[in-house]
C-alpha positions in Angstrom: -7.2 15.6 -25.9 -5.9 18.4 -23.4 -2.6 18.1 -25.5 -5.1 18.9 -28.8 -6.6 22.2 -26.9 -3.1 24.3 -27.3 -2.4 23.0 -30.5 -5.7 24.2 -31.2 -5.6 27.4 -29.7 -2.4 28.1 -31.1 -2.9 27.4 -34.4 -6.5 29.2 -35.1 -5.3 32.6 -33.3 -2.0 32.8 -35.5 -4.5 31.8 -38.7 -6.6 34.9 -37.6 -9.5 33.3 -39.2 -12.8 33.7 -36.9 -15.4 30.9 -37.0 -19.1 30.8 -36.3 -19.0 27.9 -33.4 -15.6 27.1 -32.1 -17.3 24.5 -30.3 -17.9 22.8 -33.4 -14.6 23.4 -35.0 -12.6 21.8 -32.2 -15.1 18.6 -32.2 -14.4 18.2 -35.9 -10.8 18.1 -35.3 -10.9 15.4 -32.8 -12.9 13.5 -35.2 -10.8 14.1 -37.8 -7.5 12.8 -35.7 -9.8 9.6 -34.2 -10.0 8.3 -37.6 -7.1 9.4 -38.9 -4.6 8.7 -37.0 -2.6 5.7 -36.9 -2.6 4.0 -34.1 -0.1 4.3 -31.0 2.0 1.0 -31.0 2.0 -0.1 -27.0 4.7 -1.0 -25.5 4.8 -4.8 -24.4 5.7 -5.5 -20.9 7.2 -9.1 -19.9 5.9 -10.3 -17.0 7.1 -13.7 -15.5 4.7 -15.4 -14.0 6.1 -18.5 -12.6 9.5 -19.0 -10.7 12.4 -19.6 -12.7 15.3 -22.1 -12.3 18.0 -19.6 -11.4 15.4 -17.6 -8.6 14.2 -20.8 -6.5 16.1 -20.9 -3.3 17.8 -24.3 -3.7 19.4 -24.0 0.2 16.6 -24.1 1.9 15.2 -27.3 2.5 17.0 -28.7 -0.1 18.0 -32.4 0.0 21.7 -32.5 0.7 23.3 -34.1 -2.5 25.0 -36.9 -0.6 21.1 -38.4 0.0 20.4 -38.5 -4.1 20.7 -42.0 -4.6 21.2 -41.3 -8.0 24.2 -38.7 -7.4 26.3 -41.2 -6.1 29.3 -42.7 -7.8 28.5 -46.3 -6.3 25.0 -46.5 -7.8 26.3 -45.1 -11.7 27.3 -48.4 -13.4 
């Protein structure tokens, strides 16, 4: 709205056209803009909220790969 004030301003003094309320003249252009306007699009933020793969600190009390029973070449048939 305070950006709508010196657009205002501006445009009615170089017009030179007086009016009876200004008041009402400015609340009618805000109208006017609320409804018809289109809308602003928002811009969409990504927010992760969960840890992924690659962040999780895998050193730290990790199981050392030689105690995966699985990982080892004697138990792969």
């Amino acid at each position: 709205m305070e950006d709508q004030v010196d657009e205002f301003i501006t445009f009615w003094t170089d017009a030179g056209i007086k009016r009876r309320s200004w008041d009402a003249t400015f609340i009618h252009r805000m109208q006017y803009l609320q409804t018809h306007q289109k809308p602003q699009k928002q811009e969409k933020t990504h927010v992760i909220s969960h840890t992924g793969l690659a962040d999780k600190d895998y050193d730290k009390g990790a199981t050392p790969f030689d105690q995966i029973p699985w990982l080892n070449d004697a138990d792969v048939p």
